[in-house]
PyMOL Python script that loads the backbone (N, CA, C, O; Angstrom):
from pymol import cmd

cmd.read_pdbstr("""\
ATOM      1  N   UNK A   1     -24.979  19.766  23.865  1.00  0.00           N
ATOM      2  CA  UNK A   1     -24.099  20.112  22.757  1.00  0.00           C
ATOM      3  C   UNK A   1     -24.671  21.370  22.092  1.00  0.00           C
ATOM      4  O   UNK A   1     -25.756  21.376  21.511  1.00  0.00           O
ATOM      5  N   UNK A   2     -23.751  22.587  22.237  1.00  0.00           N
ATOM      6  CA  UNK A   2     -24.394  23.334  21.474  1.00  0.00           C
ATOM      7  C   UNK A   2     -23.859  23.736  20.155  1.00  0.00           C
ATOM      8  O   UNK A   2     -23.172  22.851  19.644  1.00  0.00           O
ATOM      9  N   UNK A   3     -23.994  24.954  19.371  1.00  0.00           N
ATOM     10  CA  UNK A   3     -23.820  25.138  17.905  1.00  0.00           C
ATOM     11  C   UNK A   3     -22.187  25.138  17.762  1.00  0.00           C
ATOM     12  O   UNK A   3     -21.549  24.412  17.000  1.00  0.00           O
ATOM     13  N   UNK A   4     -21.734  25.968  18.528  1.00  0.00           N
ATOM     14  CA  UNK A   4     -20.130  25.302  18.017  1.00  0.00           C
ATOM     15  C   UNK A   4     -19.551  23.933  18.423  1.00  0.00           C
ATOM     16  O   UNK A   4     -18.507  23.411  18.033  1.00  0.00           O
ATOM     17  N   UNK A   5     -20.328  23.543  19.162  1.00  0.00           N
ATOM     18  CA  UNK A   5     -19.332  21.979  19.392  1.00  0.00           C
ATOM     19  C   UNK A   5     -19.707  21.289  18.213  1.00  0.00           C
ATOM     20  O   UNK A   5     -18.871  20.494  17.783  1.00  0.00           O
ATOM     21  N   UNK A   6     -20.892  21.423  17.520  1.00  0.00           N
ATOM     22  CA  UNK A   6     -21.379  20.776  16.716  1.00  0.00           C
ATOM     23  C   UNK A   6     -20.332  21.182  15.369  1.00  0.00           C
ATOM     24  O   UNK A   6     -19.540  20.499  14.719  1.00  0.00           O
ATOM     25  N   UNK A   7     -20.690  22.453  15.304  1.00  0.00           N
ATOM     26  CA  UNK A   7     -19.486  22.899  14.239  1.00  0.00           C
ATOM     27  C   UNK A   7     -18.355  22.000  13.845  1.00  0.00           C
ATOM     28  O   UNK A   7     -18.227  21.317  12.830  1.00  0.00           O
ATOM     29  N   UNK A   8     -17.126  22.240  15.447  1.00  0.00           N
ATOM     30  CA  UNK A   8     -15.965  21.473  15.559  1.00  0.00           C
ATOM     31  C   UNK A   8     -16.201  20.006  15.289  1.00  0.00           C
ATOM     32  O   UNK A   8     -15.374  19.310  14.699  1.00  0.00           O
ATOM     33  N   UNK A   9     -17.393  19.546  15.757  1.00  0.00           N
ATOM     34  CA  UNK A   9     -17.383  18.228  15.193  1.00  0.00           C
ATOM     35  C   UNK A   9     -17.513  18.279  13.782  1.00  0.00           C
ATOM     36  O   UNK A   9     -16.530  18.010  13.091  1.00  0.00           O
ATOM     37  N   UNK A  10     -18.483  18.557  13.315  1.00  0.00           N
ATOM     38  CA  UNK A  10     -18.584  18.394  12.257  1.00  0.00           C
ATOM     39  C   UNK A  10     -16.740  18.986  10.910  1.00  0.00           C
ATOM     40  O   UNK A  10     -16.193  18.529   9.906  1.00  0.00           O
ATOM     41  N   UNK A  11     -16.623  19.736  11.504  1.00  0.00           N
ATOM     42  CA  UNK A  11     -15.316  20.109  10.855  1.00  0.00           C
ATOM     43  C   UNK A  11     -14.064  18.570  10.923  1.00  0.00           C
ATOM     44  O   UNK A  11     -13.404  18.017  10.043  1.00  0.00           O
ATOM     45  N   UNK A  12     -14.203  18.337  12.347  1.00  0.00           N
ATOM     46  CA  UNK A  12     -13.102  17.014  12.189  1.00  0.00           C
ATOM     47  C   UNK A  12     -13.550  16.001  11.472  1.00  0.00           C
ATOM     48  O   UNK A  12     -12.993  15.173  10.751  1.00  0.00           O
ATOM     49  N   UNK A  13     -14.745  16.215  11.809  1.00  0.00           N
ATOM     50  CA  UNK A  13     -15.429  14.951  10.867  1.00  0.00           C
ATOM     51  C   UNK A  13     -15.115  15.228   9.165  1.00  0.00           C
ATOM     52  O   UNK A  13     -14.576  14.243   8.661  1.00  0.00           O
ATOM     53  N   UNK A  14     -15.329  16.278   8.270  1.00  0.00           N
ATOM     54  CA  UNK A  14     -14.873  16.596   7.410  1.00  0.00           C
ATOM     55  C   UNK A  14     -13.342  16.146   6.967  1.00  0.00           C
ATOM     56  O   UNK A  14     -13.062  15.501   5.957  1.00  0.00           O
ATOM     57  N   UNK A  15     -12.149  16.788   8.259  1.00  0.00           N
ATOM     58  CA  UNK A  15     -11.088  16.753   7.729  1.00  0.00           C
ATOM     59  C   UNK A  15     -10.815  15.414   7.588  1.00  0.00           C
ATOM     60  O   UNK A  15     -10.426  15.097   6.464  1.00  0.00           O
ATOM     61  N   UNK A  16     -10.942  14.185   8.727  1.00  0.00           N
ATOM     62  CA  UNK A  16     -11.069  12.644   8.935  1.00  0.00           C
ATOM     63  C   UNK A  16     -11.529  12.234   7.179  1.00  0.00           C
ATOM     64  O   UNK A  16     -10.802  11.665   6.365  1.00  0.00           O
ATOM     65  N   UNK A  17     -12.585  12.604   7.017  1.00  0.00           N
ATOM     66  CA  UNK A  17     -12.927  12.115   5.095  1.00  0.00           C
ATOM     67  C   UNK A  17     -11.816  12.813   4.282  1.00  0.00           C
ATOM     68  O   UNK A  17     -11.027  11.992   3.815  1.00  0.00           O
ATOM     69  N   UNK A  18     -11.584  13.861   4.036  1.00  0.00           N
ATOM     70  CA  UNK A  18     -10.829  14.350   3.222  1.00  0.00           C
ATOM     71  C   UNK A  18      -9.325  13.358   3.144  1.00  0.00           C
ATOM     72  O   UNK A  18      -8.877  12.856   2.113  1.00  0.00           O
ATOM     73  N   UNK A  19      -8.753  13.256   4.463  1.00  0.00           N
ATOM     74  CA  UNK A  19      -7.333  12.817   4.863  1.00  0.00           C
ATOM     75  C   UNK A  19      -8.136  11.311   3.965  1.00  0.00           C
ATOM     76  O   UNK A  19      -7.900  11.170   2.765  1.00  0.00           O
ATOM     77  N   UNK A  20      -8.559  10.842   4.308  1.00  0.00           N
ATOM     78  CA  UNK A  20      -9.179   9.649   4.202  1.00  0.00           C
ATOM     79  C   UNK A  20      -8.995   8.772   2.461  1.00  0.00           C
ATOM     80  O   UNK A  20      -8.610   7.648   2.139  1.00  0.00           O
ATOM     81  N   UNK A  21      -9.472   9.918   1.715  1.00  0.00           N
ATOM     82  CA  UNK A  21      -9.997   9.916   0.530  1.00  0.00           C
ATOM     83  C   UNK A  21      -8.573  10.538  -0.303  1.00  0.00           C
ATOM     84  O   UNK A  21      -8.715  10.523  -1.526  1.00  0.00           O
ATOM     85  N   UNK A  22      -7.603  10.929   0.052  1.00  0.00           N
ATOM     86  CA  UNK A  22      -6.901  11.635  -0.226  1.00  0.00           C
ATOM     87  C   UNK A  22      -5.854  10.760  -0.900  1.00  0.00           C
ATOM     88  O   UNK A  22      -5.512   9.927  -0.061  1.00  0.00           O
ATOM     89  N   UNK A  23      -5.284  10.601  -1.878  1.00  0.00           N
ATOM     90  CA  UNK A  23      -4.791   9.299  -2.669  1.00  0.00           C
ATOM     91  C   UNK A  23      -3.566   9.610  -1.910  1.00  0.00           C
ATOM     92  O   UNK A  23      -3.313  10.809  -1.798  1.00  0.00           O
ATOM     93  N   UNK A  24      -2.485   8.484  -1.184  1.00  0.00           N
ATOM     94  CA  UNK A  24      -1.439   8.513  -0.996  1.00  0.00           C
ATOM     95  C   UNK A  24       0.012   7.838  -1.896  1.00  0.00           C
ATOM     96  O   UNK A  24       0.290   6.721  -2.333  1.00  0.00           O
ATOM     97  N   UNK A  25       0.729   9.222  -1.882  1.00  0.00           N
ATOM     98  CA  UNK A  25       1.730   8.534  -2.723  1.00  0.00           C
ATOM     99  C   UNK A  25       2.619   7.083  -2.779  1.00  0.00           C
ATOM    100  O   UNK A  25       3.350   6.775  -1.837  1.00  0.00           O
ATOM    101  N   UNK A  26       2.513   6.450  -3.670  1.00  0.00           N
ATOM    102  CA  UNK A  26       3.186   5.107  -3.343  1.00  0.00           C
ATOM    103  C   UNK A  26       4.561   4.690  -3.778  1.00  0.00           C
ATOM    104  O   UNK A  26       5.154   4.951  -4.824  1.00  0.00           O
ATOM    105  N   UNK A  27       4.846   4.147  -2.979  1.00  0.00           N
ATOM    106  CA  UNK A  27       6.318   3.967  -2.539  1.00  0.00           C
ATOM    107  C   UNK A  27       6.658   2.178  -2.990  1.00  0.00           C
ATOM    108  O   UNK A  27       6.087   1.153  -2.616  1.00  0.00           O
ATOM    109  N   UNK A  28       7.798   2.378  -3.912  1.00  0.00           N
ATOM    110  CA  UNK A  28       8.317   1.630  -4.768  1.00  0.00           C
ATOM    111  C   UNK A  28       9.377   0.437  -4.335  1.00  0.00           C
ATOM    112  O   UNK A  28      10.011   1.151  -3.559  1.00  0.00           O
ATOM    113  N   UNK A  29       9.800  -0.367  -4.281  1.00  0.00           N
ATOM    114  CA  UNK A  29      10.640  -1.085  -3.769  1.00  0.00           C
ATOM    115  C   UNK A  29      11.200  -2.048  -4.408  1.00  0.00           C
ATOM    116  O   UNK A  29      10.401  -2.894  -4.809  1.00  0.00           O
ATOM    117  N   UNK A  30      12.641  -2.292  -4.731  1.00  0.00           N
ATOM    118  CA  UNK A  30      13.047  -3.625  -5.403  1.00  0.00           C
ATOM    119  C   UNK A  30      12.782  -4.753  -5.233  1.00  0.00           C
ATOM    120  O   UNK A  30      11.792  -5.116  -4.598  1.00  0.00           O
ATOM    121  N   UNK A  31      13.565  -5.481  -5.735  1.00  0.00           N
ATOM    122  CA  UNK A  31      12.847  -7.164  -5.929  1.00  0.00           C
ATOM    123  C   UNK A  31      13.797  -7.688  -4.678  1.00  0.00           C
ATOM    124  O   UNK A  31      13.494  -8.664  -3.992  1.00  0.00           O
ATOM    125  N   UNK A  32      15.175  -6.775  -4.454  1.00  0.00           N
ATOM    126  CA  UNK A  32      15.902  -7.719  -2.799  1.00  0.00           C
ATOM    127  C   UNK A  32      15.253  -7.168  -1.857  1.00  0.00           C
ATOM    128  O   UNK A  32      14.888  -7.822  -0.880  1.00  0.00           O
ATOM    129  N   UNK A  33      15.054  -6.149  -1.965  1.00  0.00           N
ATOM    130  CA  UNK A  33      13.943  -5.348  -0.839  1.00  0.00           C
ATOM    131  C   UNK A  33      12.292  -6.541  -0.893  1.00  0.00           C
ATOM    132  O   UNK A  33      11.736  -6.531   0.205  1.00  0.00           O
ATOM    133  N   UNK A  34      11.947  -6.972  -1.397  1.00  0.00           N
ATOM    134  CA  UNK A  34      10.844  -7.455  -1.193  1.00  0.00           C
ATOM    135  C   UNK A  34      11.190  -8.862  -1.142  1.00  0.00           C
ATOM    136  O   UNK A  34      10.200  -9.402  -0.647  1.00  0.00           O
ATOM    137  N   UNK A  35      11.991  -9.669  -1.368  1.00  0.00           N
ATOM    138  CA  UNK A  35      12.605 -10.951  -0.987  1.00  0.00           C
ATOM    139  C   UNK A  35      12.741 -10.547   0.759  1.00  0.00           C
ATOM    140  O   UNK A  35      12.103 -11.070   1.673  1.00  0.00           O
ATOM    141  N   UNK A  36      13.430  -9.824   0.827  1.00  0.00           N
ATOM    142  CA  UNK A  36      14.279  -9.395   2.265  1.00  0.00           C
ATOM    143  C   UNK A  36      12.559  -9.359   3.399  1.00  0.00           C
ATOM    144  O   UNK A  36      12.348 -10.331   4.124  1.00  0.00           O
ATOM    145  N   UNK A  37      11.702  -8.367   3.379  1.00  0.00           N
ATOM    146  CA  UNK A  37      10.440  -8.188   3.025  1.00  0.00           C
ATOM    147  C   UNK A  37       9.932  -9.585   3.627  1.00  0.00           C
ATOM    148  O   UNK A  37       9.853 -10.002   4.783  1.00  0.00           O
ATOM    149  N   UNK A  38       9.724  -9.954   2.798  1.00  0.00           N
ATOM    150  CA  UNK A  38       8.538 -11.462   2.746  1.00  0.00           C
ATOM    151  C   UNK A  38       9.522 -12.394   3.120  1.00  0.00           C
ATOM    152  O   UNK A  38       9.054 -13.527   3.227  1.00  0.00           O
ATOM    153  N   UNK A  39      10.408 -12.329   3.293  1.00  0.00           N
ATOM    154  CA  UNK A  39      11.376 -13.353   3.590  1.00  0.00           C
ATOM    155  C   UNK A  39      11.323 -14.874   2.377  1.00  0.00           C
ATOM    156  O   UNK A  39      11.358 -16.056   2.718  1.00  0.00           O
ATOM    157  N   UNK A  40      11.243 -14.389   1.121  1.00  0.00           N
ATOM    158  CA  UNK A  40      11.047 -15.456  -0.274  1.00  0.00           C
ATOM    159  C   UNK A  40      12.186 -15.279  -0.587  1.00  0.00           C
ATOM    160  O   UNK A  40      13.113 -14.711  -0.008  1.00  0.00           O
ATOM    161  N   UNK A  41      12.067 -16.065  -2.063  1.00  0.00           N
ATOM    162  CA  UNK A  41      13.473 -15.901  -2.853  1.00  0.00           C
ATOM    163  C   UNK A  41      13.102 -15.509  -4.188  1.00  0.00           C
ATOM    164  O   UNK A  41      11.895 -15.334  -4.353  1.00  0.00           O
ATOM    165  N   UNK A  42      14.002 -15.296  -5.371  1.00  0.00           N
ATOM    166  CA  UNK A  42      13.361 -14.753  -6.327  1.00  0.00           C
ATOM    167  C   UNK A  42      12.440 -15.460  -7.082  1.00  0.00           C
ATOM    168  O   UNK A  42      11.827 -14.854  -7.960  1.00  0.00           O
ATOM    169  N   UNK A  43      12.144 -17.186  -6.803  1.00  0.00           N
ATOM    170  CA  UNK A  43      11.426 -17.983  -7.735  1.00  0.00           C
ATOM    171  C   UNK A  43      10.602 -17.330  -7.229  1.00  0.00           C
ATOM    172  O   UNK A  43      10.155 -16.467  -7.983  1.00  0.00           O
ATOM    173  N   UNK A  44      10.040 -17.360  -5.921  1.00  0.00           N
ATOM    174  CA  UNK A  44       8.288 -16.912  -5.192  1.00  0.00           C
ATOM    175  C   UNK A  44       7.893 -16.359  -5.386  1.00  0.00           C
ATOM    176  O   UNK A  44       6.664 -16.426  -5.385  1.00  0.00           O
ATOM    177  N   UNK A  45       8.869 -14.777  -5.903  1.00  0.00           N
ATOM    178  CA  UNK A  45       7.972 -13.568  -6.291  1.00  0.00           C
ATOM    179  C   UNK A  45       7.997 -13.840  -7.613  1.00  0.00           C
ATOM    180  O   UNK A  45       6.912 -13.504  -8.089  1.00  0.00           O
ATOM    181  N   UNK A  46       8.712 -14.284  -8.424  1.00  0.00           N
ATOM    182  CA  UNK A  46       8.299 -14.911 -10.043  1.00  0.00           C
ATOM    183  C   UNK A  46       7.511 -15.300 -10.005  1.00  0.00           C
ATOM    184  O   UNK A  46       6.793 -14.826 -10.885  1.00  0.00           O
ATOM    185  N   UNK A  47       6.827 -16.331  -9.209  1.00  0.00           N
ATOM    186  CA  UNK A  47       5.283 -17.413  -8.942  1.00  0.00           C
ATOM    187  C   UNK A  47       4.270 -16.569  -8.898  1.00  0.00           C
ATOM    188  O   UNK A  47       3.314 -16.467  -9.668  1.00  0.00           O
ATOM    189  N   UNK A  48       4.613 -15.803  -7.683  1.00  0.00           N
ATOM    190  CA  UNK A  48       3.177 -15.059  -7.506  1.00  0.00           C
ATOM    191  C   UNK A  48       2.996 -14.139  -8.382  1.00  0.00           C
ATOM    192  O   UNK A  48       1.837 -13.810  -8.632  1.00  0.00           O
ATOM    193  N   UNK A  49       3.879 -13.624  -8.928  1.00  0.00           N
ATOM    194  CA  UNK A  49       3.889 -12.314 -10.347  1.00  0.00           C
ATOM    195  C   UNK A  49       2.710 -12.938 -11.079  1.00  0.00           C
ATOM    196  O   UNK A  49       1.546 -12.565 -10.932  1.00  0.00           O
ATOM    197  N   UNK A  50       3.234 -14.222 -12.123  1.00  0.00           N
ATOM    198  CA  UNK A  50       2.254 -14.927 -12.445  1.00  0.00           C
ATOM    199  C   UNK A  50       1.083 -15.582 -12.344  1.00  0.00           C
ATOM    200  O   UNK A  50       0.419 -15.779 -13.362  1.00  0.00           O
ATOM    201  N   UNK A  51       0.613 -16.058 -10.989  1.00  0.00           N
ATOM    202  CA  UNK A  51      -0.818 -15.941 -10.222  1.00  0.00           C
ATOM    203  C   UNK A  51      -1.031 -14.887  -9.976  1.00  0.00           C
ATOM    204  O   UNK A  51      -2.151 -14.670  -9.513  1.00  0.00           O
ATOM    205  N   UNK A  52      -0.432 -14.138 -10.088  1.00  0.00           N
ATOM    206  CA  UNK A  52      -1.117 -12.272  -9.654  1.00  0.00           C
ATOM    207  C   UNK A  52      -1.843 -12.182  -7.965  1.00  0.00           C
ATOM    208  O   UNK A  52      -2.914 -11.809  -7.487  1.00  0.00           O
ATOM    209  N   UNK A  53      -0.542 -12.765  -7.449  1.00  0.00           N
ATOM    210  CA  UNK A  53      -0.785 -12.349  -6.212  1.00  0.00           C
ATOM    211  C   UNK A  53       0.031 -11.783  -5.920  1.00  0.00           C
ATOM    212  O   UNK A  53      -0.229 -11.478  -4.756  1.00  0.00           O
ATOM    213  N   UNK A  54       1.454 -11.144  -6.314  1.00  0.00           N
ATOM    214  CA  UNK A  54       2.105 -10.048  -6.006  1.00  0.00           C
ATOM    215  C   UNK A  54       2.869  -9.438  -7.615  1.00  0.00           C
ATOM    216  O   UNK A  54       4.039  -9.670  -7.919  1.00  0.00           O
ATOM    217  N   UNK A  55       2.089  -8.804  -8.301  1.00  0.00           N
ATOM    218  CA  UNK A  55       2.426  -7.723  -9.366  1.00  0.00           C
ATOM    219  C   UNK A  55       3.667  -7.165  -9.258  1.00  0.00           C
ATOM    220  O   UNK A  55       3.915  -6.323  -8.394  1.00  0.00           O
ATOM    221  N   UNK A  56       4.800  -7.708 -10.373  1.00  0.00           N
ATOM    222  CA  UNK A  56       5.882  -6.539 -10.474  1.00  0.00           C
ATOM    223  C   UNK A  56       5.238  -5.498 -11.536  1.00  0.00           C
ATOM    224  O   UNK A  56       4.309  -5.691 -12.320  1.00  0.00           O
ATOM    225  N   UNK A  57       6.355  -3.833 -11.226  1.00  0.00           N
ATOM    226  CA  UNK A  57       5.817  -2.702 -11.766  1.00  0.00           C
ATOM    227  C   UNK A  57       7.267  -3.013 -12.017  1.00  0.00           C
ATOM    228  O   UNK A  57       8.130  -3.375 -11.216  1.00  0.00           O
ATOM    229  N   UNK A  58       7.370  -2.694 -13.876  1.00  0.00           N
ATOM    230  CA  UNK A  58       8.109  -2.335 -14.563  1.00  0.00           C
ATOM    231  C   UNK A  58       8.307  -0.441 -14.734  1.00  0.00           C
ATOM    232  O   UNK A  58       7.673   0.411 -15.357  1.00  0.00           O
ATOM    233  N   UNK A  59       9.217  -0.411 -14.051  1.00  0.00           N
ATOM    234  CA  UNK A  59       9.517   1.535 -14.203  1.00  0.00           C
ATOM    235  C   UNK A  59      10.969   1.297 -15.240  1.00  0.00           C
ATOM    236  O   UNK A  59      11.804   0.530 -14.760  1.00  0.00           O
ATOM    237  N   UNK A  60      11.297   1.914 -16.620  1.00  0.00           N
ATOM    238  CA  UNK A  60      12.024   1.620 -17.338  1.00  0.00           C
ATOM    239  C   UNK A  60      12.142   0.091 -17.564  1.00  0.00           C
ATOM    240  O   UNK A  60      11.248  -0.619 -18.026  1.00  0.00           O
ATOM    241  N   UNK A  61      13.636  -0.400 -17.090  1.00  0.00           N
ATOM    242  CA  UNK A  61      14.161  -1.674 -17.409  1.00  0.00           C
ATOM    243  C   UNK A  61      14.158  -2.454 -15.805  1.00  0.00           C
ATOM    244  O   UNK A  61      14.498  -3.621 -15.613  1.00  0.00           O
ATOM    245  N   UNK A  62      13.660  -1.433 -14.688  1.00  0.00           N
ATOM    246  CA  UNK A  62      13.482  -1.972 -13.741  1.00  0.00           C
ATOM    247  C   UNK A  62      12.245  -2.494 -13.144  1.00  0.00           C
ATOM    248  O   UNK A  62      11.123  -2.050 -13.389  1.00  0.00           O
ATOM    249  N   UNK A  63      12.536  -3.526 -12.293  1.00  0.00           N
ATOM    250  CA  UNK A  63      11.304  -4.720 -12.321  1.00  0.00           C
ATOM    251  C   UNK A  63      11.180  -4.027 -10.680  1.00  0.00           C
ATOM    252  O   UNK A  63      12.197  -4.001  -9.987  1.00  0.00           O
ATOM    253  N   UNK A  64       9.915  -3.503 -10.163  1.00  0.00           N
ATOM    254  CA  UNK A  64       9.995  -2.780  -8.416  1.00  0.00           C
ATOM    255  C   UNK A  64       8.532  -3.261  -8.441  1.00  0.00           C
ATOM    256  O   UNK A  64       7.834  -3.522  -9.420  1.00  0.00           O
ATOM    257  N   UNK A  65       8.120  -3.337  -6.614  1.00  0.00           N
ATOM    258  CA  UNK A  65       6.763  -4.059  -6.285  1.00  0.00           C
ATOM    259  C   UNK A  65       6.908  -2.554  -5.266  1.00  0.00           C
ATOM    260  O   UNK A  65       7.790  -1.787  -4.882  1.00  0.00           O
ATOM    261  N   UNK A  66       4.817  -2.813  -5.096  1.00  0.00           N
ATOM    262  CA  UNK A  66       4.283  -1.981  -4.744  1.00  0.00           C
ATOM    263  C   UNK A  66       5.030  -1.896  -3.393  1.00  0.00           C
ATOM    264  O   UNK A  66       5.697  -2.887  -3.095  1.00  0.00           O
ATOM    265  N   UNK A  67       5.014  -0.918  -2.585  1.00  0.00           N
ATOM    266  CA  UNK A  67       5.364  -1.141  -0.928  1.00  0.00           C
ATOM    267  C   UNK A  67       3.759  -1.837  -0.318  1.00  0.00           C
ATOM    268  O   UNK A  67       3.714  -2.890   0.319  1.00  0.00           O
ATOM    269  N   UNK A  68       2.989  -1.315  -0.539  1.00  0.00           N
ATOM    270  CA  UNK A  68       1.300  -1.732   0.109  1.00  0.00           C
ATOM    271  C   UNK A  68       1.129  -3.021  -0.321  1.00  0.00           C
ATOM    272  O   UNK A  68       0.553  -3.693   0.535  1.00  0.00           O
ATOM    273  N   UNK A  69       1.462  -3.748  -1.513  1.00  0.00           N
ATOM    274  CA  UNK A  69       1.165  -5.148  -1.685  1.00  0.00           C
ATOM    275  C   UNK A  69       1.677  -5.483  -0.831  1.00  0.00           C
ATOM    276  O   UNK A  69       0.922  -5.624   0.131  1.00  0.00           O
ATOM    277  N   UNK A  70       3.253  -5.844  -0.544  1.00  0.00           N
ATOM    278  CA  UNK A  70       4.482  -5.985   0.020  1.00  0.00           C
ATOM    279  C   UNK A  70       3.633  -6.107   1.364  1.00  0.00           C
ATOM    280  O   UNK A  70       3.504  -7.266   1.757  1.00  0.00           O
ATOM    281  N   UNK A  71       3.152  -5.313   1.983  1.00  0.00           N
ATOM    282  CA  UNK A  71       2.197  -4.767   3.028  1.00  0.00           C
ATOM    283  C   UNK A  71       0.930  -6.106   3.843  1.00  0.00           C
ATOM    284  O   UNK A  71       0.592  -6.747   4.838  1.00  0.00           O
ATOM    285  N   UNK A  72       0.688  -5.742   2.297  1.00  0.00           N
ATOM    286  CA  UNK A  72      -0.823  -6.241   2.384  1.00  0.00           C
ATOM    287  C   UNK A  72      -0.554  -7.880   2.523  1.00  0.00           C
ATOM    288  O   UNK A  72      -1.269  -8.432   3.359  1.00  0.00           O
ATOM    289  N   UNK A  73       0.343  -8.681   1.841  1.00  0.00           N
ATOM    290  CA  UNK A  73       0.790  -9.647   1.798  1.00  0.00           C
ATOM    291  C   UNK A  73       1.264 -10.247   3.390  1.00  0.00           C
ATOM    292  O   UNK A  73       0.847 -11.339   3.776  1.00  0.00           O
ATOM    293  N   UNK A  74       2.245  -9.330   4.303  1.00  0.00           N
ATOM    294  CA  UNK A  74       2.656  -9.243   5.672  1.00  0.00           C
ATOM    295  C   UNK A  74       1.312  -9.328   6.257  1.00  0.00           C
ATOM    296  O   UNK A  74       0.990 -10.425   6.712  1.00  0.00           O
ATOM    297  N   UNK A  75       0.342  -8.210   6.334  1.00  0.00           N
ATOM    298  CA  UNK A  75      -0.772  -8.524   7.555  1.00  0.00           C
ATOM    299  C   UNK A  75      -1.686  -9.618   7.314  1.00  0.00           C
ATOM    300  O   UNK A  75      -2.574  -9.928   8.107  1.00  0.00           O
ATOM    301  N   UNK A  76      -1.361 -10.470   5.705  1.00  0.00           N
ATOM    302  CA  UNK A  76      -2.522 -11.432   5.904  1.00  0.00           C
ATOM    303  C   UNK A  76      -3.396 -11.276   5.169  1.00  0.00           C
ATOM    304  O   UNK A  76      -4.078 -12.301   5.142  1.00  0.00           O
ATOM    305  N   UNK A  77      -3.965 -10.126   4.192  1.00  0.00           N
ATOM    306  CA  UNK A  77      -5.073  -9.355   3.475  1.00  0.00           C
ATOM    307  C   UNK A  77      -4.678 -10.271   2.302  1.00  0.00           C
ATOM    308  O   UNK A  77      -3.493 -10.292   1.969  1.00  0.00           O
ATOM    309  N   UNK A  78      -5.388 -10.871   1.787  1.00  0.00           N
ATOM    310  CA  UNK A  78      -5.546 -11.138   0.488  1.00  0.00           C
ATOM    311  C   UNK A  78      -6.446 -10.841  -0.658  1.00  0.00           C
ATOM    312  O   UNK A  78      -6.215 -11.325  -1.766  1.00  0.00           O
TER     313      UNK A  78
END
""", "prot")
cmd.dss("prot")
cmd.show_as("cartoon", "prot")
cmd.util.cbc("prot")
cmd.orient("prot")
C-alpha cells in the first residue's frame, strides 16, 4: 500500500463518518399512516403514547409520529 492508496482510504474513510454523523431529516407521518404501518388501531397508539413507547409529535393541532419510531418499532428495536 502506498501513499495514495492510503490517502483514498483514508478520504472514504472520512466521508463514511461525516455521511454518518450527519443529522438526517425526519419525516413525519399521521396517525392512519401509522395504524396502516403497524397494522394497530387508534386505542394502541393511544397506549403506547402513554407508556412512551411510541411518542405522538404535536405540529399545530396535528397529532403525527416519527417515521424512524414507526421504523424502529417494525424491525424489533426497542
Amino acid at each position: 500500500m502506498d501513499m495514495d492508496d492510503l490517502k483514498q482510504a483514508f478520504i472514504a474513510w472520512n466521508e463514511e463518518l461525516i455521511a454518518a454523523n450527519t443529522p438526517k431529516e425526519e419525516t413525519y407521518i399521521t396517525t392512519k399512516e401509522a395504524e396502516k404501518l403497524l397494522k394497530v388501531c387508534h386505542s394502541t397508539l393511544w397506549r403506547w403514547h402513554n407508556e412512551k413507547y411510541l411518542e405522538k409529535i404535536k405540529i399545530g393541532n396535528k397529532v403525527r409520529y416519527r417515521l424512524s419510531d414507526v421504523e424502529r418499532i417494525l424491525k424489533g428495536i426497542l
